[in-house]
TIMAR-351457 format. One record per residue (C-alpha): residue in one letter; x, y, z. Coordinates in steps of 0.05 Angstrom, whole numbers, plus 32768, in hexadecimal, padded with zeros to 4 digits. Example, Ala and Ser with C-alpha at 12.3 -4.5 7.8 and 13.67 -1.06 7.14 Angstrom:
! residues 2
a80F67FA6809C/s81117FEB808F/
//
This chain:
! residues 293
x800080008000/x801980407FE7/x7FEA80808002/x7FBB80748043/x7F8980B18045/x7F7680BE808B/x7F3380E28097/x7F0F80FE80D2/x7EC780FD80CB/x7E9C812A80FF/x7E54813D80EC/x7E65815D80A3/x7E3A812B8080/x7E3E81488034/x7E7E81688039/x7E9F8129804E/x7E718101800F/x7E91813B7FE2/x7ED481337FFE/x7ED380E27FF0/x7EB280E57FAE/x7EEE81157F93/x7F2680F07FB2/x7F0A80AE7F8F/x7F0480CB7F4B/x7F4B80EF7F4F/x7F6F80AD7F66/x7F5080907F25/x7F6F80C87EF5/x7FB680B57F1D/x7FAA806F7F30/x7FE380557F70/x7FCF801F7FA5/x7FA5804C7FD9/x7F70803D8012/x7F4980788038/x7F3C806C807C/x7F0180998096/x7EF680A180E5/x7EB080B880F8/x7EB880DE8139/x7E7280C9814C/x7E5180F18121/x7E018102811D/x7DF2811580D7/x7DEF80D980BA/x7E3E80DA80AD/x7E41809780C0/x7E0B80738095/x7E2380A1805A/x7E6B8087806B/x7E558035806E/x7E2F80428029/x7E7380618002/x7E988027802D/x7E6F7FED800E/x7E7380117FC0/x7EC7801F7FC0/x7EE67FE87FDE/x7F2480197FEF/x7EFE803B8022/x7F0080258069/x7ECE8040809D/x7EE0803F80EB/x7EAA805A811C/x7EC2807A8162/x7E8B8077818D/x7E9B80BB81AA/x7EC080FC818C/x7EFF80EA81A3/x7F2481258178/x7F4081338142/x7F8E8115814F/x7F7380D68174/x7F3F80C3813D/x7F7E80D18109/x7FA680A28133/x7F7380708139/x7F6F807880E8/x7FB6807080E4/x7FB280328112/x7F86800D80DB/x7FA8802A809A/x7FE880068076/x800D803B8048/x805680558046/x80348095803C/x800080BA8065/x7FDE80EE8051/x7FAD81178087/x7F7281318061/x7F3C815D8081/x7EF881448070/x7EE5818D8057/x7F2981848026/x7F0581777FDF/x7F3F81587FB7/x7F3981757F63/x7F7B815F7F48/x7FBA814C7F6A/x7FEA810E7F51/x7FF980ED7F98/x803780C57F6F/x8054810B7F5C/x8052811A7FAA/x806E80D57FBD/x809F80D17F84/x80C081237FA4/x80BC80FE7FE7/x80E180B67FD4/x811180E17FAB/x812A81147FE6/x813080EC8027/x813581358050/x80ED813F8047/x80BE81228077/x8081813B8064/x805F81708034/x801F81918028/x7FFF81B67FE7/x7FE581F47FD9/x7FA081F27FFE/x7F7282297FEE/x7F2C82418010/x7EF782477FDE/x7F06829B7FD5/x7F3F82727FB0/x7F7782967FE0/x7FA5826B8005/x7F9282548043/x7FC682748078/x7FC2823580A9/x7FE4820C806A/x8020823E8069/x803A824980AF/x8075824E80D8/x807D823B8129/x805782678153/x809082858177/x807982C181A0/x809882F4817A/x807882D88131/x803382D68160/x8031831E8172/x8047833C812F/x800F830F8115/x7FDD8324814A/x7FF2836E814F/x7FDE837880FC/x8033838180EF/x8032833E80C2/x7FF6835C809D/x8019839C8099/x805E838C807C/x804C834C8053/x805C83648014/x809683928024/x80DE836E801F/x81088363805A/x80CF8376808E/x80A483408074/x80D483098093/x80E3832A80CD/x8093833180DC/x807282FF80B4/x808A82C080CF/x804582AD80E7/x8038829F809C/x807F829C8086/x806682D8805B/x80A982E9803C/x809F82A58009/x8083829F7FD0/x804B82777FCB/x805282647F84/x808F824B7F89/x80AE82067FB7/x80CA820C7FF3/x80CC81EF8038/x80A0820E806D/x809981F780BA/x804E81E980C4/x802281D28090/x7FD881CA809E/x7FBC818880B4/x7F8281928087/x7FB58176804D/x7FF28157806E/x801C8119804F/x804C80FE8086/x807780C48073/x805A808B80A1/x80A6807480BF/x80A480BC80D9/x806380BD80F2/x806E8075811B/x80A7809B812D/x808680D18151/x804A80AB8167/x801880CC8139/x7FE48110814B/x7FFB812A8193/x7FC5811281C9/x7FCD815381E2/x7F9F816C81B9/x7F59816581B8/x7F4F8190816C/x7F7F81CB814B/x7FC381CA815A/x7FD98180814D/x7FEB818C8105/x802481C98126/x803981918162/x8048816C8126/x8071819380F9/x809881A78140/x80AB81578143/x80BD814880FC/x80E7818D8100/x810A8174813D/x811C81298119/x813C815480E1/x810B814E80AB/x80F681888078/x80A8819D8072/x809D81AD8021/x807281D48006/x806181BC7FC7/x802F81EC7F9C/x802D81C97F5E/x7FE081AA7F78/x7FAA81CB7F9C/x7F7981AE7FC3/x7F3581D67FD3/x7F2A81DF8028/x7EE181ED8037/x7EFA820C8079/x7EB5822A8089/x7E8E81E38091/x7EB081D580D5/x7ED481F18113/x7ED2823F8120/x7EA1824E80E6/x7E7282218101/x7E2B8247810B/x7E138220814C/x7E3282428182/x7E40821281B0/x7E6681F28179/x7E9582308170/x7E95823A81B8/x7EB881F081BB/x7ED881F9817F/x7EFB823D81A2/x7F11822581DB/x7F3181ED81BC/x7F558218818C/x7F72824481B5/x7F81821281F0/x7FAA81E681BB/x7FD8822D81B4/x7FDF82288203/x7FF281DC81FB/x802B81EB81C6/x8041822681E2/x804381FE8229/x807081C28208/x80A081EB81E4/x80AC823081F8/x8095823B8241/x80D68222825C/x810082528237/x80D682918256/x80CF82A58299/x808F829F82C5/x807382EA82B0/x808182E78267/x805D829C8263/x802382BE8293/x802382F5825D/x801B82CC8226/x7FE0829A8242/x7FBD82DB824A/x7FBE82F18208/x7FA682AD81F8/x7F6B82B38229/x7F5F82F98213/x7F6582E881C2/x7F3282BA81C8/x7EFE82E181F8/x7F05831C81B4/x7EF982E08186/x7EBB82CC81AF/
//
């Protein structure tokens, strides 16, 4: 087995059916030995039923049911637990898949052992680049020039827009390929020795977050993070998460977001900061997300 596909189902019915029916039909214009493993997070849409049906008609789909949300890295582990490629490749289930040759992103992969994983472009549907695919660590200086409006500000003007716009590595070029240090998990292919190696999504985190935690550990074993944007793959970020129109669904959504920013910032940078800058930053946390609500 070549390519698993690992997908997180959670109550996003026909997004999910949309998501499945283009992946099938692009893996049949570039044909490679693939399986797609779905997880349904205990979904109440009808998800699952919809999932079993597409299950029985394309024997490369395999459907798992977790009999409670357990999260988005745990049901991608427990996908990951089933699934039997060299390659895995992290797909959102609001990720709609037009036309991308998988075997063009293996072949760059088998050909330069220094890269452990890559993403594509990935655009929102205003057909800009979504700015969660094209990121660099969250160190506190690239979070307050992002925050403050100074990334915003300078990210067209040379020289100022690497020294502010690290958030969004800002300074590259988009068009072009180059390595980058957090790609989104939304479209994420990890080489599968590497992600045995690290033990898969960080339990940490409960949603948002895991795909940076990561990018932090195949950074630290020495591998690059390429950024390949030669394919593009549609992200219908507005089905899920933060966009979400029930409230207590963005009010869940929220708190996971920004407590996953606590969680990394806990594991890799608190101990390098004294007590009153770390107490500084958790309250800009707290009080970004109290603006946001």
């Amino acid at each position: 087995m070549e390519l698993s596909i690992i997908i997180v189902s959670f109550n996003t019915k026909d997004v999910t059916s949309r998501c499945l029916n283009s992946l099938v039909r692009d893996l049949k214009k570039y044909p490679l030995k693939y399986e797609i493993v779905v997880v349904d997070n205990a979904s109440v849409d009808g998800s699952l039923e919809m999932l079993k049906e597409m299950e029985k008609n394309f024997s490369e789909i395999k459907v798992i049911k977790s009999n409670k949300n357990v999260g988005y890295g745990k049901a991608n582990n427990l996908g990951v637990s089933e699934s039997h490629g060299k390659y895995i490749l992290y797909l959102n289930s609001d990720a709609i898949v037009k036309d991308i040759d998988f075997r063009d992103l293996i072949m760059v992969m088998k050909r330069d052992q220094t890269i452990g994983a890559m993403t594509v472009r990935v655009v929102l549907s205003t057909g800009d680049i979504d700015p969660a695919s094209h990121r660099g660590f969250p160190t506190i200086w690239r979070s307050f020039a992002y925050f403050s409006g100074l990334e915003k500000a300078t990210k067209t003007i040379p020289f100022f827009n690497r020294m502010f716009g690290g958030y969004h590595l800002t300074h590259l070029d988009i068009r072009e390929i180059h390595d980058i240090e957090v790609p989104t998990g939304a479209f994420l292919l990890v080489k599968r020795d590497i992600v045995d190696t690290i033990g898969g999504f960080d339990r940490d985190y409960f949603a948002y977050g895991e795909d940076v935690e990561m990018a932090f550990q195949i950074n630290k074993l020495g591998y690059r993070i390429v950024y390949y944007p030669l394919w593009e793959v549609l992200h219908l970020k507005s089905v899920s998460g933060l966009k979400k129109k029930d409230d207590s669904i963005k009010k869940k959504t929220s708190f996971h977001f920004y407590d996953s920013m606590k969680i990394f910032y806990k594991k890799h940078y608190a101990e390098k900061h004294n007590f009153l800058i770390n107490e500084l930053v958790y309250t800009a946390i707290n009080l970004k997300q109290k603006i946001s609500a």
